[in-house]
Structure formats: structure tokens, C-alpha cells
N, C-alpha and C positions, 0 to 999 in steps of 0.2 A: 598363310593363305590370305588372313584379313589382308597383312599388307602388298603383298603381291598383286590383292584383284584394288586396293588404292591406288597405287603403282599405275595401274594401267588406267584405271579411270582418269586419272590425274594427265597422264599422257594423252587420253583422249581428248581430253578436255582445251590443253595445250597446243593441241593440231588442229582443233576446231576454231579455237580462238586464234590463231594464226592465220588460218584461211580466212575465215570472218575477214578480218583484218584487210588482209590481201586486196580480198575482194573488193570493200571498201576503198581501198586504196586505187583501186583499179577505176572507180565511180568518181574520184577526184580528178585523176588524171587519164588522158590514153596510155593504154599500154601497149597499144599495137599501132602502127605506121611508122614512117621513117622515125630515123633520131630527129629530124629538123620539124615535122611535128610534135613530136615529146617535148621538146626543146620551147616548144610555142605554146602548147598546154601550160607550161609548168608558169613561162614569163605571167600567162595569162592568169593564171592561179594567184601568182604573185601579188600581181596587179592590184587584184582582186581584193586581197588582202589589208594591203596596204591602203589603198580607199576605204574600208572598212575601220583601221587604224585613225587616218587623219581624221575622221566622220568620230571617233569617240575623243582622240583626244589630236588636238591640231595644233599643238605645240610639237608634236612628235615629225612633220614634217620638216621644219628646221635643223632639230636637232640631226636627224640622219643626212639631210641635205648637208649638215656641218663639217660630218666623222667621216674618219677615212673610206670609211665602207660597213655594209649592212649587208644581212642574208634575210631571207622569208623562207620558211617554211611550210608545209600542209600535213598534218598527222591526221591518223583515221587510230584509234585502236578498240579492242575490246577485253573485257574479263573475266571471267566464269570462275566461280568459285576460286580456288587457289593458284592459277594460271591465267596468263594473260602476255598481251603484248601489242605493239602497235609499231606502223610504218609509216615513213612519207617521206616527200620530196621536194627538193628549195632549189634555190638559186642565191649566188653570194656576188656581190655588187663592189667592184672596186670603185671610189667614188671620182678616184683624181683620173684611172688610167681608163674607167668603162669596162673592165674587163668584167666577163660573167666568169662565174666557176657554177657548173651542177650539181649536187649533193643529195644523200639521200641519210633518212637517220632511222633509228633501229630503236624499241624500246621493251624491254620484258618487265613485267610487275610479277611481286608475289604477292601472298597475305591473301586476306578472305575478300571476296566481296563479287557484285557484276554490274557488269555500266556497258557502256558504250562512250565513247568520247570523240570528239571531232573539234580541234583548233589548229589557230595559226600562230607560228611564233615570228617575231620580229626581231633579228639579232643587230645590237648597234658599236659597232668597234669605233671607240675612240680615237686609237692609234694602228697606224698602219703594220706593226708590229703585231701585234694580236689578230689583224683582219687574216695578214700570210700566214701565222700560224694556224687559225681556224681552217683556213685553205688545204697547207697543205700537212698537215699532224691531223687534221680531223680534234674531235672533240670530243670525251666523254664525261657525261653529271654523272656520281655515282647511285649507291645502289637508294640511299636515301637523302638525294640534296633537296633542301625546300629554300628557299630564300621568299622574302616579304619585301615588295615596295616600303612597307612601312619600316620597314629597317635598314633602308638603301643608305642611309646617312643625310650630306648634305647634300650629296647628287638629286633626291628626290626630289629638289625642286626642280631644277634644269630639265630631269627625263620622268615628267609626272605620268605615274602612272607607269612607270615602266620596274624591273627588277635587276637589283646589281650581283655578276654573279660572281665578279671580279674586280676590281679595280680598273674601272674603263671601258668595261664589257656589261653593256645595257641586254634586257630581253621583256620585251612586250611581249603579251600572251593571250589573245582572243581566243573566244569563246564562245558557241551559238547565242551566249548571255552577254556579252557585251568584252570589255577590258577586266580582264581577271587582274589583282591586287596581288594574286599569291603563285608562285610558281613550283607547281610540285614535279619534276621529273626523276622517275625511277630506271637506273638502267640504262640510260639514253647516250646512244652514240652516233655522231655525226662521222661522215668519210664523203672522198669526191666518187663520183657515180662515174665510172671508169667510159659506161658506156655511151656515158651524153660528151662528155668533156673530148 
């Protein structure tokens, strides 16, 4: 019985924090008018972002101006006790050809706790190799990746401020607090959003 009516509390709590989420997400971006509005929300999101980025650390403009290509993202999530999860939606940047790709990412938490969270992340591909995989394989962190600038190696000086999550593969990570140092993603899975692209 106890775990039965856990069970379902648990579940409640999981669709609550899903919709939270959603909804949120829906405050980030429109979700209603054509694609070529969504499409314009999201650049503008971007944008957005990315002047908040050079505004904290302005070395970071180079570097991406550098690499083959970069993605920005917009995450909204929430967590209620032992469920949780969060959504959002980017755009990835070929740098030599201009091409956009639209993407959306997906991220579930477990373990105890509740928050609210809202950032941006800044993806920086070194090589064009890794930007087309990003593209078209999608991307998933598992269920507990954390990586620390402070342990980027020697790239940390080059992408200050930024997190290595791979050989080559940078990730800046704002925050309503500024340039976050530490990168916790639980869960998280990047794919192209079939219905912008």
C-alpha cells in the first residue's frame, strides 16, 4: 500500500514538474506561429545569450568566431522532491558554410531535492568533425557527467571560462549568476527538432 500510494505520488510529482517545465519553456520561447517565427524566437534567444557570454568573458568571442562551429542553447527545468526534468531549444552554427541546424534537448534528474533552473549553454566545436556529429547523431551527457573548467587541462587558458567535455568540445554555461565554472548535466539529450529544420 505504502509503496503503491509513493508510486503514485512520485508520478504526480514527475508530471507536475514536466509541465512546470514546459510551461517555462513556452515563456522562453513561442510556441505558437509559423516555423519561421519559432525559427526567429529561438536566433533571438541566441543572440541573446551570446551577448551575455562576451559581456562576462570576451575572450570567448574569438574563440567561437575561430571553430568550426558552435550551438546555444535555452534550458528552463524544475524538481520537486525525487523527480524532475527540464527542456529547451538552440540552434547550431556552421561557421565556414552558415548553415543553422535547430535542436532541442531533453533532461530528467533524480535524487532528492527542488529548485528551479534557467541557463544557457554555449557549445564550441573545434573541428568540423564533431560539429556534424553534434548535428546529426545528436548528443547525450549521462546520467551523472559533471566536468570543472578547473580541470579543462591546458585548453583553460585558450577557452577561460569555458568546460571541456571532450577533446575539442568546449561548453560555456550561464547562469541568472553570471558564467558558471562547473557543469553539472544529468540526463541530457540533444537531437535536431525535426519540425524547425
Amino acid at each position: 500500500m505504502l509503496n503503491h500510494h509513493w508510486l503514485r505520488s512520485t508520478t504526480c510529482l514527475l508530471l507536475a514538474s514536466l509541465a512546470l517545465s514546459c510551461t517555462a519553456e513556452a515563456s522562453l520561447f513561442k510556441k505558437e506561429g509559423t516555423a519561421d517565427e519559432q525559427r526567429a524566437e529561438i536566433r533571438k534567444v541566441s543572440n541573446q545569450a551570446l551577448a551575455e557570454l562576451y559581456k562576462a568573458q570576451p575572450a570567448a568571442r574569438s574563440q567561437i568566431q575561430k571553430a568550426a562551429g558552435y550551438a546555444v542553447f535555452s534550458n528552463f527545468g524544475v524538481k520537486i522532491l525525487v523527480a524532475g526534468g527540464g527542456s529547451g531549444r538552440g540552434i547550431v552554427i556552421d561557421n565556414k558554410t552558415k548553415q543553422e541546424t535547430f535542436m532541442r534537448m531533453a533532461e530528467v534528474q533524480a535524487g532528492l531535492g527542488f529548485g528551479v533552473k534557467n541557463f544557457r549553454l554555449i557549445w564550441v566545436f573545434e573541428k568540423k568533425a564533431d560539429l556534424d556529429r553534434f548535428i546529426d547523431s545528436g548528443w547525450e551527457l549521462g546520467a551523472q557527467s559533471t566536468a570543472s573548467a578547473k580541470v579543462a587541462g591546458q585548453g583553460a587558458s585558450a577557452f577561460a571560462g569555458a568546460i571541456s567535455v571532450t577533446p575539442g568540445v568546449w561548453v560555456y554555461q550561464l547562469t541568472d549568476d553570471g558564467l558558471a565554472l562547473e557543469l553539472t548535466a544529468k540526463g541530457t539529450k540533444y537531437y535536431k527538432d525535426d519540425a524547425l529544420n
